[in-house]
C-alpha positions as CSV (number, residue, x, y, z in Angstrom):
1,X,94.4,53.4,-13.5
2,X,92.3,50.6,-13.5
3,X,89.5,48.4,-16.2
4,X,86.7,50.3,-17.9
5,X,84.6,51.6,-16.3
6,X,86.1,51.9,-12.7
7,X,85.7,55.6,-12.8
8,X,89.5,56.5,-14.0
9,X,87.9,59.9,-15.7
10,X,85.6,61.3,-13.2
11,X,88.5,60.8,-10.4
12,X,91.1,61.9,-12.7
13,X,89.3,65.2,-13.4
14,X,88.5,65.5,-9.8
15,X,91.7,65.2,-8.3
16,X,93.5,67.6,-11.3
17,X,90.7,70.1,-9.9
18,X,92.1,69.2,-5.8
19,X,95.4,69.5,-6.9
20,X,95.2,72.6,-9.4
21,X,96.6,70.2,-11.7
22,X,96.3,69.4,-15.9
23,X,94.0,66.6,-16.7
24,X,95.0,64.4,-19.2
25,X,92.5,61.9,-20.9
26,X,94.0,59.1,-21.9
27,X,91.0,57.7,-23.9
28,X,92.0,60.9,-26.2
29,X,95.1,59.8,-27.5
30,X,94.0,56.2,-28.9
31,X,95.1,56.2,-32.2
32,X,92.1,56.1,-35.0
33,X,92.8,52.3,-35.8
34,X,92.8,51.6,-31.4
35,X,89.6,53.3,-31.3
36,X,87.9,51.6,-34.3
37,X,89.5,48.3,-32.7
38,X,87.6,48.6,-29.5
39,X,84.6,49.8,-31.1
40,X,84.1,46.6,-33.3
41,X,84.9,45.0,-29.5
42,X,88.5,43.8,-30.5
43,X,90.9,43.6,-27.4
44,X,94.0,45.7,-27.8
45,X,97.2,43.7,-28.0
46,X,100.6,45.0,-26.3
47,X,102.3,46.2,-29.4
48,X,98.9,48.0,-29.7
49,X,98.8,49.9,-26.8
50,X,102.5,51.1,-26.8
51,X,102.2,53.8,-29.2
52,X,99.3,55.0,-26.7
53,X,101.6,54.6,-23.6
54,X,104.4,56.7,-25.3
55,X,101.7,59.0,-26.1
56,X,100.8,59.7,-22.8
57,X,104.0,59.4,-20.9
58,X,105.0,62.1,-23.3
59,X,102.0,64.2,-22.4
60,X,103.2,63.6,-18.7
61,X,106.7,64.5,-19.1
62,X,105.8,67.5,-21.3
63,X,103.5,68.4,-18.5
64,X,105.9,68.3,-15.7
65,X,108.7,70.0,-17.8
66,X,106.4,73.1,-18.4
67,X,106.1,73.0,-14.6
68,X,102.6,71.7,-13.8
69,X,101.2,68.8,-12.2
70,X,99.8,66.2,-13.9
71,X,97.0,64.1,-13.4
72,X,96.4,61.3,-16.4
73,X,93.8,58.6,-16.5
74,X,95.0,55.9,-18.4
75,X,94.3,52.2,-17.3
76,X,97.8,51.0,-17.0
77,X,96.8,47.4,-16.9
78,X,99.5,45.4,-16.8
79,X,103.3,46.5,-14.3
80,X,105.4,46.6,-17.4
81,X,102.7,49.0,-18.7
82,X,103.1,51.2,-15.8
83,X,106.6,50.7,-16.1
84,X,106.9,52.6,-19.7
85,X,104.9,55.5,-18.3
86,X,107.4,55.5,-15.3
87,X,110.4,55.4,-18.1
88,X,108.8,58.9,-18.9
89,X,108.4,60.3,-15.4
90,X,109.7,58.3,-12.6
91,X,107.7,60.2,-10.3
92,X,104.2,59.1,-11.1
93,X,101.9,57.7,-8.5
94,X,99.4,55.4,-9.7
95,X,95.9,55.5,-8.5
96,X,94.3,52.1,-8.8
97,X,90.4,52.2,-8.4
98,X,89.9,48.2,-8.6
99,X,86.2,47.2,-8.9
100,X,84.1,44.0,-9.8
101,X,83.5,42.8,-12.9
102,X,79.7,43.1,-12.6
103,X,80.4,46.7,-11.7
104,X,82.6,47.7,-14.7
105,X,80.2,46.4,-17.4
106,X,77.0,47.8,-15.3
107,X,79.3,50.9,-15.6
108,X,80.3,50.6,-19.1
109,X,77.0,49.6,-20.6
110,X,75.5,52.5,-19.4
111,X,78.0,54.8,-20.7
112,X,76.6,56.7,-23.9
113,X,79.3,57.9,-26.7
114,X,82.0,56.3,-25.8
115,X,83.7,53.8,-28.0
116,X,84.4,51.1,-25.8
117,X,81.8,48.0,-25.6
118,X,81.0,46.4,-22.5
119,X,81.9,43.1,-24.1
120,X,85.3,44.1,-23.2
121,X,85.4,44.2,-20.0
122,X,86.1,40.3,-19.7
123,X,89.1,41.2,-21.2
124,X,90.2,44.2,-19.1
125,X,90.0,41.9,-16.2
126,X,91.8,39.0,-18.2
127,X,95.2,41.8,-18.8
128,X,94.6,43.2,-15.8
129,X,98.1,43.1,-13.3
130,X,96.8,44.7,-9.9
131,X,99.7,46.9,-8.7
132,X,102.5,45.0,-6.3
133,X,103.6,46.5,-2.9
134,X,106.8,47.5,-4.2
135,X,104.8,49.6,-7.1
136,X,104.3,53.0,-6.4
137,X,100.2,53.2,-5.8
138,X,97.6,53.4,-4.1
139,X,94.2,51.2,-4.1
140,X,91.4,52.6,-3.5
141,X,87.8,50.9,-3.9
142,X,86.4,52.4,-7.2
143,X,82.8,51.5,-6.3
144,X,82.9,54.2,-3.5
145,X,82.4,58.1,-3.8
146,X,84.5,60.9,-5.4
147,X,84.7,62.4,-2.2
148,X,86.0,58.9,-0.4
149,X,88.3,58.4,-2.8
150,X,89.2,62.1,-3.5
151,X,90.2,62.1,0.3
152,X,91.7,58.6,0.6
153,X,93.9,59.7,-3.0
154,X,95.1,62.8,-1.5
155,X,96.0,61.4,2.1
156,X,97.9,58.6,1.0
157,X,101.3,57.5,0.0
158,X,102.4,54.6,-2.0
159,X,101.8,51.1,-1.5
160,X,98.4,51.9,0.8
């Protein structure tokens, strides 16, 4: 979890791939009218993004009731956000790779094909509710490598 840009797909793949785990892109299950939002640089409002939450806590629980392990990026901005995707699986860990602003949009202007502008990342950090202690996740600094984080992601519990 975490603003555009702070690396939420290549960590998410990376970790299913530790973990021999499904990887599900949350980016993927916008809705057509989220995606043509973003792309004409239009913030997503709550009511907006619920559908999209519901969409992926149901990928989750789907997941975990077929028996695998999950691994979803999804940015999960705000607590009551991660608290609809924990209504769908209580057990979900949140991985929070928090960057700088001047980080995500050198990050998100460089991106090519994808449908999110970096003259939204003001915004991102404007919704933005870092995780609380009694959340369960764990920080890690998004600006360092896969394999730091990889290894920090896989060696730690909870509220580290």
């Amino acid at each position: 979890m975490g603003v555009a840009g702070c690396g939420k797909t290549v960590i998410g793949e990376a970790l299913a791939e530790a973990l021999g785990a499904v990887f599900i892109e949350g980016d993927r299950l916008h809705p057509p009218k989220n995606v043509a939002r973003m792309a004409r640089g239009e913030p997503l409002t709550d009511a907006l993004r619920e559908g999209w939450l519901d969409a992926i806590g149901e990928r989750i629980a789907a997941s975990v009731g077929e028996g695998h392990k999950p691994v979803a990026a999804c940015s999960a901005l705000k607590r009551s956000y991660r608290n609809r995707l924990l209504s769908f699986c209580p057990g979900i860990v949140f991985l929070y790779l928090k960057i700088d602003r001047e980080t995500a949009w050198r990050r998100v202007s460089g991106r090519k094909g994808h449908f999110m502008p970096a003259s939204l990342v003001d915004s991102q950090f404007a919704t933005l509710e870092e995780p609380e202690p009694d959340e369960p996740a764990v920080t890690a600094n998004g600006a360092r490598s896969v394999a730091a984080i990889l290894k920090q992601a896989l060696s730690s519990s909870p509220s580290s």
